[in-house]
C-alpha positions as semicolon CSV with decimal commas, in nm:
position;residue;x (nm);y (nm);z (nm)
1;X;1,091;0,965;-1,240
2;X;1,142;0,567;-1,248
3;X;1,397;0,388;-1,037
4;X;1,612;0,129;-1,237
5;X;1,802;-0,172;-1,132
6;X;2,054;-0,132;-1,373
7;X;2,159;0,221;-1,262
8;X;2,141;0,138;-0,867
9;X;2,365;-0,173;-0,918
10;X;2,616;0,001;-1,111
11;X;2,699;0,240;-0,834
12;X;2,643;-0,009;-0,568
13;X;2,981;-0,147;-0,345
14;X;2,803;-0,434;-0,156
15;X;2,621;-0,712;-0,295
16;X;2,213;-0,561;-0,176
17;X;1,909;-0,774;-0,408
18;X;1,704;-0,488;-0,514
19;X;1,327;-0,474;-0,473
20;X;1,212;-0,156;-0,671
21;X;0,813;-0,069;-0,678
22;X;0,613;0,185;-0,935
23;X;0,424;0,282;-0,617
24;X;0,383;0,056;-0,286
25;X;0,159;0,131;0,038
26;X;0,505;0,123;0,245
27;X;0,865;0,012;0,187
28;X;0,893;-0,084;0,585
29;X;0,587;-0,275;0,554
30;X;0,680;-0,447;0,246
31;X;1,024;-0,509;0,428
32;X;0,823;-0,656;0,712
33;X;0,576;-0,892;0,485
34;X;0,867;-1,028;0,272
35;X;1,089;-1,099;0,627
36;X;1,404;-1,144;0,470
37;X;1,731;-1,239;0,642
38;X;1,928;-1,400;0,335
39;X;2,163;-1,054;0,347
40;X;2,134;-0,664;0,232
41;X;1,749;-0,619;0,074
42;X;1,632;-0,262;-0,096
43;X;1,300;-0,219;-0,101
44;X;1,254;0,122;-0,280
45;X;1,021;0,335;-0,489
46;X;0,897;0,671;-0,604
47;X;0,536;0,607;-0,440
48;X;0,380;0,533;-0,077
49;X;0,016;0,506;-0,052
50;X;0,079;0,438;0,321
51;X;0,392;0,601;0,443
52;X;0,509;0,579;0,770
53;X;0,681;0,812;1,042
54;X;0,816;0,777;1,379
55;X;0,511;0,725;1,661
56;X;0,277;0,648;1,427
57;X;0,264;0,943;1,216
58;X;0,226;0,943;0,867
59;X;0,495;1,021;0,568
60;X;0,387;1,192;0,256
61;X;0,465;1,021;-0,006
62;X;0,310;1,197;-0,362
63;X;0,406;0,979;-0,668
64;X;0,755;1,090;-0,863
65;X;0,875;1,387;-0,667
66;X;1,057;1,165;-0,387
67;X;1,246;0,867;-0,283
68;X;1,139;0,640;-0,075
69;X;1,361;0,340;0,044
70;X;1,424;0,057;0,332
71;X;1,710;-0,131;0,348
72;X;1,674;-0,462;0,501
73;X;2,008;-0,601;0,714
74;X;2,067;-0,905;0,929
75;X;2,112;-0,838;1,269
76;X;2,446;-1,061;1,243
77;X;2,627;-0,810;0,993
78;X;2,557;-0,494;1,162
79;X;2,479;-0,246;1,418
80;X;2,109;-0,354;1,591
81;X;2,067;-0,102;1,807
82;X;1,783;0,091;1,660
83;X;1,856;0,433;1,794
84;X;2,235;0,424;1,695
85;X;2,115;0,287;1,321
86;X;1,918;0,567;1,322
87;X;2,162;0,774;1,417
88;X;2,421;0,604;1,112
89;X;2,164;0,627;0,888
90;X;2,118;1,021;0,874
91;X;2,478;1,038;0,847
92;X;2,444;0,816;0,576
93;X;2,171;1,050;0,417
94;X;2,359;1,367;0,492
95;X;2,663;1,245;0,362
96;X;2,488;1,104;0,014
97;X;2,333;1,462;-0,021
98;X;2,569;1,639;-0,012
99;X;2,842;1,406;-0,218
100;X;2,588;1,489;-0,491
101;X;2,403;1,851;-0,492
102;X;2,511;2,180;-0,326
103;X;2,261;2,108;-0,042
104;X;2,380;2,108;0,337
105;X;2,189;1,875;0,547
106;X;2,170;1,899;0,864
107;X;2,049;1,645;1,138
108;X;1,760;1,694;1,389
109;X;1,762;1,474;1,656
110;X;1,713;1,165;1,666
111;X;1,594;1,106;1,276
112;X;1,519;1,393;1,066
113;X;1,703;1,585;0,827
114;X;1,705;1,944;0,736
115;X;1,857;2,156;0,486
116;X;1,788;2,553;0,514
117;X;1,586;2,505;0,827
118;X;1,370;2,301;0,649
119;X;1,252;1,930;0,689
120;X;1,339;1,725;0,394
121;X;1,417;1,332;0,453
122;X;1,277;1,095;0,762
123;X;1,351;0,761;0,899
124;X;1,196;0,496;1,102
125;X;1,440;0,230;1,208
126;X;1,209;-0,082;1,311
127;X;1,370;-0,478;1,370
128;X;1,188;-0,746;1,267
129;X;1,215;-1,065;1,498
130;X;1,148;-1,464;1,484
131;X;0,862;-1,635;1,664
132;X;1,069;-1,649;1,967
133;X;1,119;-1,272;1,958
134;X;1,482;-1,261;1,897
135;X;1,606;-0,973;1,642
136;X;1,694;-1,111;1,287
137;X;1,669;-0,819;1,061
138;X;1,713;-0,480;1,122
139;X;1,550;-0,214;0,856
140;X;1,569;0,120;0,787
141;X;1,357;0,301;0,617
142;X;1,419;0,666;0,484
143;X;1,160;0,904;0,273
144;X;1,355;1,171;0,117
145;X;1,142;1,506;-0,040
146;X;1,348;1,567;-0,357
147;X;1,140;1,848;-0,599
148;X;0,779;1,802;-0,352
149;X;0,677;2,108;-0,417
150;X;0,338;2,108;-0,225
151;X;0,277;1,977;0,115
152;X;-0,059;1,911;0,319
153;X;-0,138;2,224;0,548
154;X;-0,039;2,043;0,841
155;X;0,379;2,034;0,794
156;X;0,372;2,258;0,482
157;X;0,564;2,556;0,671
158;X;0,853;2,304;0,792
159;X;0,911;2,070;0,525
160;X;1,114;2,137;0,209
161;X;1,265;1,957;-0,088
162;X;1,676;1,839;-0,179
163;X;1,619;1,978;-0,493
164;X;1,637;1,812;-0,886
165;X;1,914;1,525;-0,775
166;X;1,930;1,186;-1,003
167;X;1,698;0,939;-0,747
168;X;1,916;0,640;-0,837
169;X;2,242;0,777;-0,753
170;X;2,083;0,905;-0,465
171;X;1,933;0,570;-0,344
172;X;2,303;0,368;-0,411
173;X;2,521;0,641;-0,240
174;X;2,271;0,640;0,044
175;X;2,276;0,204;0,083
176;X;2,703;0,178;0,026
177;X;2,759;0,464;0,321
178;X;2,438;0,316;0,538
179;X;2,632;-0,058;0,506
180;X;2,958;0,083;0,551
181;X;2,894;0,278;0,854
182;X;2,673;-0,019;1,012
183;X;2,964;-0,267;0,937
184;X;3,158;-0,041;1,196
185;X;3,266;-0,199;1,494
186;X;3,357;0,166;1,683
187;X;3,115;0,449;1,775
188;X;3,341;0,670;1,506
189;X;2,994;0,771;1,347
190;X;2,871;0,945;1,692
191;X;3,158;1,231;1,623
192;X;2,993;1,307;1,282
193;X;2,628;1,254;1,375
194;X;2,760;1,551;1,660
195;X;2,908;1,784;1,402
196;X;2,597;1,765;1,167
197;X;2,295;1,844;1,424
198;X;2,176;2,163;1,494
199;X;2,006;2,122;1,795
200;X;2,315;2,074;2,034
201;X;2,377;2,450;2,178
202;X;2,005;2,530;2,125
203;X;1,705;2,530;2,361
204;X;1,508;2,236;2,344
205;X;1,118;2,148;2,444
206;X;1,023;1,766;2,549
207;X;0,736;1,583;2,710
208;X;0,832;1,355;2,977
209;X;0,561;1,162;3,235
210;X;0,332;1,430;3,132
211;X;0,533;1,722;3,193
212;X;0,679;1,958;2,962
213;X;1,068;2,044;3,017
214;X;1,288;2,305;2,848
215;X;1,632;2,186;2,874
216;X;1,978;2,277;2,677
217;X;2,067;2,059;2,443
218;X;2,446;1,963;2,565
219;X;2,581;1,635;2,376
220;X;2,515;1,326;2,173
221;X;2,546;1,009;2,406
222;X;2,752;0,712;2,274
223;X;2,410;0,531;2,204
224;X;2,276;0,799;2,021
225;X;2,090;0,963;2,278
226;X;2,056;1,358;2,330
227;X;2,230;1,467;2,656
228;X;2,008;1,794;2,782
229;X;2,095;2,029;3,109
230;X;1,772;2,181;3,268
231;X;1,863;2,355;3,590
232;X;2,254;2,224;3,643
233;X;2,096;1,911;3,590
234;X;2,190;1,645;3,321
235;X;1,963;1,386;3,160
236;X;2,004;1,164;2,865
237;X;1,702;1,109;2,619
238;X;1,642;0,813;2,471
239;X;1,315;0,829;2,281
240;X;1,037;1,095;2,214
241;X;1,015;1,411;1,989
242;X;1,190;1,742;2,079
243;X;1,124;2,102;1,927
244;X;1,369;2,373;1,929
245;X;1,265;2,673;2,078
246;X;1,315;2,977;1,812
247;X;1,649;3,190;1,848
248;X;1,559;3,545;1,949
């Protein structure tokens, strides 16, 4: 499975300069090393030696059964707040699945995407700042399973695979509705992010200053965080990992 420039520019709708890898440790770190704010940068390939996850965990990344992918945007040209880019891009990855196989994702919160209860595409959001500390890229990265068919024992009950889709099709339909839906200058993306996850309605589990709540999972904030209601009482999360407790 080999990505090619060619086939990614001809379905491309935004000028993006393409950075395309046999296998690479990371696509966020190579993001990161080659610090570029000169416009739209893919960094993408079929390989991670050294995927990342959210709070430091790790991605699995086997060679030629995924796609892995950061895009690379100035702060100037889009959304830079990294929780509602996250949010935009598994719309973005939802929306480019489905456009192109029979699949229907679905959106844990904040950044994971399921299809038939199953995980199968992450993303770490990260910005990448001057020596002064001020924001001048933001990327995104995304790791999609496509035919991974085996998994390490750890995840291998909860993750799953897209199925047989064409990775270069994949990769451009994923950057033109990523840049289109950053570009916004509304929160119009928040009413779709809503209608694709599964956890509002649904019980949810969270650590918070050491203490484990269970809460209902009642709305989407405007900034992408989940609104849950645990005894008549509402609070708004912002970071951290939920699980859904099991439907009886």
């Amino acid at each position: 499975m080999l990505l090619q420039n060619e086939t990614i520019r001809a379905h491309l709708t935004s000028p993006v300069a393409l950075h395309l890898y046999d296998s690479i440790d990371s696509t966020n770190n190579e993001a990161k090393r080659q610090a570029l704010t000169d416009g739209a940068h893919l960094y993408a390939s079929t390989h991670q030696t050294a995927g990342r996850g959210r709070r430091g965990h790790d991605f699995y990344s086997p060679k030629d059964t995924g796609l892995y992918m950061t895009l690379s945007l100035p702060v100037d040209r889009v959304e830079a707040d990294i929780q509602k880019l996250t949010c935009i891009a598994a719309v973005a990855v939802c929306e480019a699945i489905t456009s192109l196989s029979p699949g229907k994702p679905l959106i844990k919160w904040v950044n994971d995407v399921y299809i038939d209860g199953k995980k199968v595409a992450g993303i770490l959001t990260e910005l990448l700042t001057d020596e002064h500390n001020r924001p001048t890229a933001a990327i995104v990265g995304i790791g999609l399973n496509l035919t991974t068919a085996h998994f390490p024992e750890a995840f291998a009950k909860t993750a799953g695979a897209i199925g047989d889709i064409e990775p270069n099709t994949l990769c451009a339909a994923i950057v033109n509705r990523l840049v289109a839906l950053s570009r916004r200058k509304d929160n119009s993306f928040i009413e779709i992010y809503k209608a694709l996850n599964f956890c509002l309605g649904r019980t949810v589990t969270y650590v918070k200053d050491g203490v484990t709540h269970s809460a209902k999972a009642v709305d989407i904030a405007d900034d992408g965080g989940l609104v849950v209601e645990e005894n008549s009482v509402c609070t708004t999360l912002n970071s951290g990992e939920i699980s859904i407790t099991p439907q009886r």
